[in-house]
TORKOL-4160 file (C-alpha; in steps of 0.2 Angstrom, whole numbers, padded with zeros to 4 digits, m for minus):
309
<pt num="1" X="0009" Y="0051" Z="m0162"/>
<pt num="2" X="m0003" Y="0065" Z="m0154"/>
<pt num="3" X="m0004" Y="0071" Z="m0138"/>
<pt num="4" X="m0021" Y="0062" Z="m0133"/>
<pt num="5" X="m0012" Y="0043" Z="m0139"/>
<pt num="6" X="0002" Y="0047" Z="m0129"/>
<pt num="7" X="m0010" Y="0047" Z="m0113"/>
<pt num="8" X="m0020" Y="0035" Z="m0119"/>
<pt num="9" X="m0004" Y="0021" Z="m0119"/>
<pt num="10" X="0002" Y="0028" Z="m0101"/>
<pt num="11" X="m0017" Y="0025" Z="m0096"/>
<pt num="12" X="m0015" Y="0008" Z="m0105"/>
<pt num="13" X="0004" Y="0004" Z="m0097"/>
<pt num="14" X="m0007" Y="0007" Z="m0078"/>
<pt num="15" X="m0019" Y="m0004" Z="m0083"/>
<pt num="16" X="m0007" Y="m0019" Z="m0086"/>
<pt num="17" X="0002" Y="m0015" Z="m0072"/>
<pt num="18" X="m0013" Y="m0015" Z="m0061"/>
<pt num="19" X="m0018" Y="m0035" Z="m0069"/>
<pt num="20" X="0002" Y="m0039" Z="m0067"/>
<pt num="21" X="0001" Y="m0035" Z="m0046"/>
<pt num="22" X="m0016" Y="m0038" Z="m0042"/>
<pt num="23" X="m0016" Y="m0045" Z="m0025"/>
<pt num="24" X="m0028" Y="m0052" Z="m0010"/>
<pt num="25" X="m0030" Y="m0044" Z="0009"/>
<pt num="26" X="m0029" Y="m0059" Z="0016"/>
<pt num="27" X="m0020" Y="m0074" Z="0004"/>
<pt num="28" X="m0006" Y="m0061" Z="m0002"/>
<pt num="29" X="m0003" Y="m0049" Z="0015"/>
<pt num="30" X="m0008" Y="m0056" Z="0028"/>
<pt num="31" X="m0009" Y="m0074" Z="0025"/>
<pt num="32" X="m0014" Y="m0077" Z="0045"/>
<pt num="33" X="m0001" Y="m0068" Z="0053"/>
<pt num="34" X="0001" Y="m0056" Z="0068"/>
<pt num="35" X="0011" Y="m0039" Z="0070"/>
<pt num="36" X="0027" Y="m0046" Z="0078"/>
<pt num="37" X="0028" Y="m0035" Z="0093"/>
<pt num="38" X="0049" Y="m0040" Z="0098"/>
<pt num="39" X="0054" Y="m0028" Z="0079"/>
<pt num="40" X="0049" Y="m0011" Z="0076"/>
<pt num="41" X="0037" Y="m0006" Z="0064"/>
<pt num="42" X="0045" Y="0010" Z="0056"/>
<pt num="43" X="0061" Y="0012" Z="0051"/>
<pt num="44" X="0072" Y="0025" Z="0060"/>
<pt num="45" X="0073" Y="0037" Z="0043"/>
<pt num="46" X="0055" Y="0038" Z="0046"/>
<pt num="47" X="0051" Y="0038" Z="0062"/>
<pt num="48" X="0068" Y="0049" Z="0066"/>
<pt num="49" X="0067" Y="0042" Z="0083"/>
<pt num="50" X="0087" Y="0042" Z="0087"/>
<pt num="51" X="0086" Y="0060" Z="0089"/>
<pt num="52" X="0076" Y="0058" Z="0105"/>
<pt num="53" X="0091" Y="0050" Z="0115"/>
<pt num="54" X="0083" Y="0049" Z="0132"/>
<pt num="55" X="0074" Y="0034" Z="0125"/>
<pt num="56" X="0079" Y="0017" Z="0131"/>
<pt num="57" X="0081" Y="0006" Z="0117"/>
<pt num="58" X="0065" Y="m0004" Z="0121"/>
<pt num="59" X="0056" Y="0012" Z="0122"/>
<pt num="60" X="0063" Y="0014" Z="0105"/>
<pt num="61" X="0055" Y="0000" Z="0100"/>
<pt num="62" X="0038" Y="0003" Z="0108"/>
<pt num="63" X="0037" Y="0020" Z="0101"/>
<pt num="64" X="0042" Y="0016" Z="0084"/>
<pt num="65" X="0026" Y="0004" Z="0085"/>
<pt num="66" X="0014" Y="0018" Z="0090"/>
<pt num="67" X="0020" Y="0029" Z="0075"/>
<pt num="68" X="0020" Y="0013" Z="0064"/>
<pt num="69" X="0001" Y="0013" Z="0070"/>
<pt num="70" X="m0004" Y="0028" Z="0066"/>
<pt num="71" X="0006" Y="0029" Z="0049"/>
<pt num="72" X="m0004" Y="0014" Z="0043"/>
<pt num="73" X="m0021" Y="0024" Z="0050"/>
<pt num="74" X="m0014" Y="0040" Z="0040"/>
<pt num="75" X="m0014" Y="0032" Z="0023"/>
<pt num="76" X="m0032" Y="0024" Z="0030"/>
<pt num="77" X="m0037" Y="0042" Z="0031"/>
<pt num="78" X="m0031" Y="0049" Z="0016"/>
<pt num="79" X="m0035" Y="0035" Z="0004"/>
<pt num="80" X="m0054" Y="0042" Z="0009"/>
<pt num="81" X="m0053" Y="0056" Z="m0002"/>
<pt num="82" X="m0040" Y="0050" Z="m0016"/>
<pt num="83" X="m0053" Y="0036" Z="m0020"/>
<pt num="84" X="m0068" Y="0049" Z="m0022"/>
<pt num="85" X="m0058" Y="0063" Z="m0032"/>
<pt num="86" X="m0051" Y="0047" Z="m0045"/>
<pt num="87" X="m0070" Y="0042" Z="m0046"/>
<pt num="88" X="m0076" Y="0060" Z="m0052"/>
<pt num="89" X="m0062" Y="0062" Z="m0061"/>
<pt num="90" X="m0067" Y="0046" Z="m0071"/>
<pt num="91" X="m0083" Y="0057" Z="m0078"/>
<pt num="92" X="m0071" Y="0067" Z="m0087"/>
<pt num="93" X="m0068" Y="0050" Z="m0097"/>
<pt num="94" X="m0086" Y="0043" Z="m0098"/>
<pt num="95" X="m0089" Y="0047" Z="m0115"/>
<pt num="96" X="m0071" Y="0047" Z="m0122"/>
<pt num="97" X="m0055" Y="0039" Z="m0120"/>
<pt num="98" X="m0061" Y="0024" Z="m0112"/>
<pt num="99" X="m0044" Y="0016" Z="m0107"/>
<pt num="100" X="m0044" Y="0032" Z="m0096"/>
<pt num="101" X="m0060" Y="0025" Z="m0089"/>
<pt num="102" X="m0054" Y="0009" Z="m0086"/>
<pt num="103" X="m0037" Y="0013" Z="m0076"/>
<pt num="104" X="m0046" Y="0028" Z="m0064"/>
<pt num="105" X="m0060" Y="0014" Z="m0060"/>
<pt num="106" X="m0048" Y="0003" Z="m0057"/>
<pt num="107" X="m0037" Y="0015" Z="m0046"/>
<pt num="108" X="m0053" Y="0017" Z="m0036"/>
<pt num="109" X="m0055" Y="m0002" Z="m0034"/>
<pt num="110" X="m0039" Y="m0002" Z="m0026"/>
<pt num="111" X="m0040" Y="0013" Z="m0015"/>
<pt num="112" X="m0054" Y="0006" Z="m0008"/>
<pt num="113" X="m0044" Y="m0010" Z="m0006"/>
<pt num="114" X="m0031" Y="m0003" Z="0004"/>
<pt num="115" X="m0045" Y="0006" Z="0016"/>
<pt num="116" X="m0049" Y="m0009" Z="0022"/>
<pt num="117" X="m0031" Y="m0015" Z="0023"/>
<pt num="118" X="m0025" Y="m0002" Z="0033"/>
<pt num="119" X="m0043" Y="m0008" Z="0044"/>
<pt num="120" X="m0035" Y="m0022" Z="0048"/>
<pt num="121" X="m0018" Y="m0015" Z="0053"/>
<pt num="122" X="m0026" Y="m0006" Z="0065"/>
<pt num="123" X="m0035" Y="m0022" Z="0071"/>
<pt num="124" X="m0020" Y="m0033" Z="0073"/>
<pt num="125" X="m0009" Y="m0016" Z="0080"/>
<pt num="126" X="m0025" Y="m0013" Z="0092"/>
<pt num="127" X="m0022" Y="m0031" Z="0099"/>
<pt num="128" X="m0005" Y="m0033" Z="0105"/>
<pt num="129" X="m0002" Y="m0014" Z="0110"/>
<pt num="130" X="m0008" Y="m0007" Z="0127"/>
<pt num="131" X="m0026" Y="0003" Z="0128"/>
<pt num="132" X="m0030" Y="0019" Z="0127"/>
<pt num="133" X="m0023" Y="0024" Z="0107"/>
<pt num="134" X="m0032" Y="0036" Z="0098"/>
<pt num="135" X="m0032" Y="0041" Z="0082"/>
<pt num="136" X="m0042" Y="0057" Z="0082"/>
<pt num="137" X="m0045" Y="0061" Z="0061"/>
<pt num="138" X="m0061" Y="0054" Z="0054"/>
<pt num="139" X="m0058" Y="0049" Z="0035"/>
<pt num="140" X="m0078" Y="0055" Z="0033"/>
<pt num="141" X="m0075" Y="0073" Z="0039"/>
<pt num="142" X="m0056" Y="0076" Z="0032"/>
<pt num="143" X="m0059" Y="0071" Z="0015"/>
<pt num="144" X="m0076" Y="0082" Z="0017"/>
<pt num="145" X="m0066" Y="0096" Z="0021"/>
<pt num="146" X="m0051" Y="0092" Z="0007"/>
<pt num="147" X="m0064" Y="0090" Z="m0006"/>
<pt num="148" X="m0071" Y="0108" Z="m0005"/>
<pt num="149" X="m0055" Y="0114" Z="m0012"/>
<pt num="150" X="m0052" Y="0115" Z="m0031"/>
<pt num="151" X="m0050" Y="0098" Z="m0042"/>
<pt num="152" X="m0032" Y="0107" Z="m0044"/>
<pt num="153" X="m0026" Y="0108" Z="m0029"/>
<pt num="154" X="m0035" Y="0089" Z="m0022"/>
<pt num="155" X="m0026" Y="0079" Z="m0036"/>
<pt num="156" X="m0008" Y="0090" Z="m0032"/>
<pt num="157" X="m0009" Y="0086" Z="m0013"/>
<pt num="158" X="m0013" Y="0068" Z="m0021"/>
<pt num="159" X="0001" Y="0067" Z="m0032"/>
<pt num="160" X="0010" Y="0073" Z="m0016"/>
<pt num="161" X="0006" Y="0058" Z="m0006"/>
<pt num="162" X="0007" Y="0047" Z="m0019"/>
<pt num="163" X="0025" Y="0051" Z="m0024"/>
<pt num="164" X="0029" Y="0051" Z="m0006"/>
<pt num="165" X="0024" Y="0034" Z="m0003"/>
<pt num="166" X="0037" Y="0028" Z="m0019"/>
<pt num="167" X="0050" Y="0036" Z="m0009"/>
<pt num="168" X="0047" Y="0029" Z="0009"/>
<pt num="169" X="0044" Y="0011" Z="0003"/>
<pt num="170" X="0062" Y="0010" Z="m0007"/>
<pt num="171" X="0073" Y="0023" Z="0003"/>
<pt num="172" X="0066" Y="0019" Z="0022"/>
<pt num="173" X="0056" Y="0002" Z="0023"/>
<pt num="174" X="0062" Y="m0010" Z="0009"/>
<pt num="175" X="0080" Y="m0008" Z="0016"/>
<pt num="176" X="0077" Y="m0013" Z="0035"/>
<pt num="177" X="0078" Y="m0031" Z="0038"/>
<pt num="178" X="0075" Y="m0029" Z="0055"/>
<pt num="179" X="0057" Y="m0023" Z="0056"/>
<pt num="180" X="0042" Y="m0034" Z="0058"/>
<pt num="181" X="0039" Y="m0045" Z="0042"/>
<pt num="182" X="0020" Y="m0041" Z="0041"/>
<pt num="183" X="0022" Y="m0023" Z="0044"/>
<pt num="184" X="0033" Y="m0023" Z="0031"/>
<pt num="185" X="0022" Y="m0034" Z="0016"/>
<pt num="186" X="0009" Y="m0022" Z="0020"/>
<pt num="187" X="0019" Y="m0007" Z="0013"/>
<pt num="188" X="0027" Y="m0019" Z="m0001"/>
<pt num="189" X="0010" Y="m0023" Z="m0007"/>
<pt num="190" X="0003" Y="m0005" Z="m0005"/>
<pt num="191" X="0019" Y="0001" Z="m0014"/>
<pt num="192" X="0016" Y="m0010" Z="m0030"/>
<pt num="193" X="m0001" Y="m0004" Z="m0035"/>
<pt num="194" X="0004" Y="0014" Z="m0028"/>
<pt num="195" X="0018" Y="0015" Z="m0041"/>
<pt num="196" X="0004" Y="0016" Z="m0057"/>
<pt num="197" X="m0007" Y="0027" Z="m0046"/>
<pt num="198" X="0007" Y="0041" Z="m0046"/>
<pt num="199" X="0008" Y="0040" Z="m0064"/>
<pt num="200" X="m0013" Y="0041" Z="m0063"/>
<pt num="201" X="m0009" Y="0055" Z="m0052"/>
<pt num="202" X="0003" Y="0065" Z="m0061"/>
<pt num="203" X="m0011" Y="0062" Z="m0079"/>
<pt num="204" X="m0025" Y="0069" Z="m0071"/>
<pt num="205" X="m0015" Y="0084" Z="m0063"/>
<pt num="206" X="m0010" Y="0089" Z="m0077"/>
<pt num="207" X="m0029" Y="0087" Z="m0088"/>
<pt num="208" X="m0033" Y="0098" Z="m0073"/>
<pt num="209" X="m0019" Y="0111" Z="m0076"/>
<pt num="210" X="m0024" Y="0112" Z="m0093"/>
<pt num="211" X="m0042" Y="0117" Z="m0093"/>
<pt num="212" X="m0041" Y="0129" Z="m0080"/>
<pt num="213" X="m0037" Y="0149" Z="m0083"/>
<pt num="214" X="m0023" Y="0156" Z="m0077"/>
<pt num="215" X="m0034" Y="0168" Z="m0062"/>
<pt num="216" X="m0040" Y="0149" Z="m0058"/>
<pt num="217" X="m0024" Y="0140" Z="m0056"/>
<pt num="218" X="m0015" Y="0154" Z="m0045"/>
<pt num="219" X="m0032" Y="0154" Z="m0033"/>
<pt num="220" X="m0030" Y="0133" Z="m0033"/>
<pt num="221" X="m0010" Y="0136" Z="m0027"/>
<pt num="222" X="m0020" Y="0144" Z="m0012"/>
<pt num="223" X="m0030" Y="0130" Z="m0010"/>
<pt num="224" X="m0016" Y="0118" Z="m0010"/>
<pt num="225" X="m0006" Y="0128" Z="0003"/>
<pt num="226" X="m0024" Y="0127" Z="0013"/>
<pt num="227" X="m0024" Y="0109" Z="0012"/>
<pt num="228" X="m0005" Y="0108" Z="0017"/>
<pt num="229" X="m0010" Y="0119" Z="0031"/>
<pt num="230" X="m0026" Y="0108" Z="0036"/>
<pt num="231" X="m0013" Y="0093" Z="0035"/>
<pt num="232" X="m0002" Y="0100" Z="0047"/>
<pt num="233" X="m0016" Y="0103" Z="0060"/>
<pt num="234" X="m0019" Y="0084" Z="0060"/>
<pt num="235" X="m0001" Y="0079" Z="0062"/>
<pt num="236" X="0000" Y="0094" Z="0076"/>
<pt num="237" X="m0017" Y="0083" Z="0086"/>
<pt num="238" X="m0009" Y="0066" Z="0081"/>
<pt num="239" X="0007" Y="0069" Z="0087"/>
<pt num="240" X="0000" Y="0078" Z="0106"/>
<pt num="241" X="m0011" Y="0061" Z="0106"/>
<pt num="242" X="0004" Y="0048" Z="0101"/>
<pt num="243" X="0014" Y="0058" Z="0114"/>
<pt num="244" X="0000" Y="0057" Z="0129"/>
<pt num="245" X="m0003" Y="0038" Z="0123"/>
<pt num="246" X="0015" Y="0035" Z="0124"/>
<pt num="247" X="0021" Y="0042" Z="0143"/>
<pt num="248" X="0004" Y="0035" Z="0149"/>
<pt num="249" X="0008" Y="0017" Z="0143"/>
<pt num="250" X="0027" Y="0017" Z="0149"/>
<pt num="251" X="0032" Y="0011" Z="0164"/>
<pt num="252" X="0044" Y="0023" Z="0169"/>
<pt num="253" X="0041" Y="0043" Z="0170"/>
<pt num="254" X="0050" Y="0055" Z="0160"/>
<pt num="255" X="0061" Y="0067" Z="0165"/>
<pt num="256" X="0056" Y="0086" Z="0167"/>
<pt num="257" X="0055" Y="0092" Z="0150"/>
<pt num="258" X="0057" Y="0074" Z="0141"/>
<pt num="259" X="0038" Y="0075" Z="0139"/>
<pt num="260" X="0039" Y="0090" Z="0131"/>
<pt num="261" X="0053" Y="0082" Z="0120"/>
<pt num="262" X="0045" Y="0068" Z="0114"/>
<pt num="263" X="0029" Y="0078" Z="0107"/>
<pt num="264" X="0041" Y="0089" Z="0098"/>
<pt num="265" X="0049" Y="0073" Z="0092"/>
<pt num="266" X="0034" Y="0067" Z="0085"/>
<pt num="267" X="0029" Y="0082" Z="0076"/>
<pt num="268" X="0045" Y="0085" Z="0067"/>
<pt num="269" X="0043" Y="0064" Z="0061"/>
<pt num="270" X="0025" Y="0068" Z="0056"/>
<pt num="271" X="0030" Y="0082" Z="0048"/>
<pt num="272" X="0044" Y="0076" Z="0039"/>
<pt num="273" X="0034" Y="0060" Z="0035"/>
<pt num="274" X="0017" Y="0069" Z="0025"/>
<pt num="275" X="0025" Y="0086" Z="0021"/>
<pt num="276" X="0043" Y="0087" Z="0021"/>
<pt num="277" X="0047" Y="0071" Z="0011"/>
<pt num="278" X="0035" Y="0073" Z="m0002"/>
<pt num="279" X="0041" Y="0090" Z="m0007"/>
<pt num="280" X="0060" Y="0085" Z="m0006"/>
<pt num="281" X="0055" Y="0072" Z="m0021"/>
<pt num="282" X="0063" Y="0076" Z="m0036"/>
<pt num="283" X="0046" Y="0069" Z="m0048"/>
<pt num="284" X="0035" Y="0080" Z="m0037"/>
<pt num="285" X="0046" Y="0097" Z="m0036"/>
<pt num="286" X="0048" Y="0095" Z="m0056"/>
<pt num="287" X="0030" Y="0094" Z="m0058"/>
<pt num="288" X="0025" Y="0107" Z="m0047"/>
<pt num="289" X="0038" Y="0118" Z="m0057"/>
<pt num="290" X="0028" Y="0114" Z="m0072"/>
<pt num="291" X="0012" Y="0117" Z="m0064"/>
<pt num="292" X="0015" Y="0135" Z="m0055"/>
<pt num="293" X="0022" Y="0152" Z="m0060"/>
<pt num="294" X="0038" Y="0158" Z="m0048"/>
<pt num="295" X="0028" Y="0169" Z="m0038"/>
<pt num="296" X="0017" Y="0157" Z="m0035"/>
<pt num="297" X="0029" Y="0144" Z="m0033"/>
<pt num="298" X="0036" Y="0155" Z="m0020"/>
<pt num="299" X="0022" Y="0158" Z="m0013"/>
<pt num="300" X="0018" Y="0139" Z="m0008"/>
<pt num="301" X="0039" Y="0137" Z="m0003"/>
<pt num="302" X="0034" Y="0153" Z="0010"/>
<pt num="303" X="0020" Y="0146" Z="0018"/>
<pt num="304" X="0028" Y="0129" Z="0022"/>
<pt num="305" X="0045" Y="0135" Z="0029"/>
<pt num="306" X="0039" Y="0137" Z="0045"/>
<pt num="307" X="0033" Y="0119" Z="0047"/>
<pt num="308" X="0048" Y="0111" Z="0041"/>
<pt num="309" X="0062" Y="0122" Z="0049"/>
């Protein structure tokens, strides 16, 4: 069996999985429910909120909503340029494997899917929370500035996501069966057409790794440090703004200092949610093992020490 029929199946096996869980926004997910506001939305090895212990426990509750807001507008966001990198990657298949074709047009299909998903998340969170939320990213201008890096490095920071996803879903959400049932379907559903896209992921990476020289793979390692980078700058604004939104909407004042807290809080959570997790993840560190020298391996462990201390 060679090499190129060996993809070809694992394109194939994404493709049948994709027909298998196909599902419908509203008939599937939301089936004309609401966001019940008396459960929290994230669960605590997520949101990490129990380290902030001046918190009431309705505070709690409240603040694990705003982050359950805006990690449903994150995957929003990202989704922007993971659906228009898979749709130029598919020109690499026009006029060959088309099996290939058929699952990255259909990975694209989906992405756009779960845009419009997470839309209406932010619709139903928007209606039962208190005024004044903002999320401050525009999907337009961050996948602009994602996508000028190299394909390289755009489809590991995908594959970074991706994987990350997996793990939050069956280590942190799937277990809690004290969180609000349609908060939780959401990321159920997401996770079940997320699960073929890693493998998508981890395929195209790798087609990527293999065509480039080694001079253009260690100047894509400094791209993908870059994008880590230009992803930490929007949890760092996130976080400030979920921070300010939160001690404006509660009804007791915080303590000297608790503020101060409770931004830090929600960087470390961010952080640990779209850097920190998906680097711990065994798939992800294995193939970015494969994917780099030790130097450069090295290079990209350096660079992100300071944000996940």
């Amino acid at each position: 069996m060679t090499h190129t029929t060996v993809h070809t199946e694992r394109y194939a096996h994404c493709i049948a999985a994709s027909r298998r869980v196909r599902w419908d926004i509203e008939h599937d997910v939301i089936r004309a429910r609401r966001l019940d506001f008396g459960k929290p939305f994230l669960p605590d090895g997520l949101s990490r909120i129990s380290r902030l212990d001046f918190l009431k426990p309705a505070e709690q509750l409240r603040l694990s909503q705003v982050q359950g807001r805006t990690y449903a507008n994150m995957f929003g966001l990202v989704e922007r340029f993971i659906g228009i990198q898979m749709l130029s990657c598919s020109r690499h298949h026009w006029f060959g494997d088309q099996v290939a074709l058929e699952a990255l047009v259909r990975f694209t299909d989906e992405e756009l899917k779960h845009q419009e998903l997470f839309r209406r998340v932010e619709r139903l969170a928007a209606a039962g929370m208190a005024d004044g939320y903002e999320f401050l990213p525009t999907a337009n201008a961050v996948a602009s500035q994602v996508l000028e890096a190299s394909t390289w490095a755009v489809l590991a920071l995908t594959c970074h996501i991706e994987l990350f996803t997996q793990v939050h879903y069956r280590q942190s959400i799937q277990p809690m069966e004290d969180i609000a049932g349609l908060y939780k379907d959401v990321f159920l559903f997401h996770w079940k057409e997320e699960s073929q896209h890693a493998i998508l992921d981890e395929l195209e990476w790798e087609r990527e790794h293999g065509r480039l020289t080694p001079r253009e793979r260690d100047v894509a390692v400094d791209d993908l440090i870059g994008l880590l980078g230009a992803i930490d700058g929007i949890l760092r604004q996130q976080a400030t703004a979920d921070a300010r939104y939160f001690s404006e909407t509660n009804p007791r004042r915080f303590a000297p200092g608790q503020d101060a807290r409770l931004a830090a809080g929600l960087l470390g959570a961010y952080r640990w949610q779209y850097i920190g997790s998906g680097l711990q993840s065994p798939r992800f560190r294995q193939l970015l093992v494969a994917m780099t020298t030790t130097p450069q391996l090295q290079r990209i462990q350096a660079a992100l020490a300071p944000l996940l201390s």
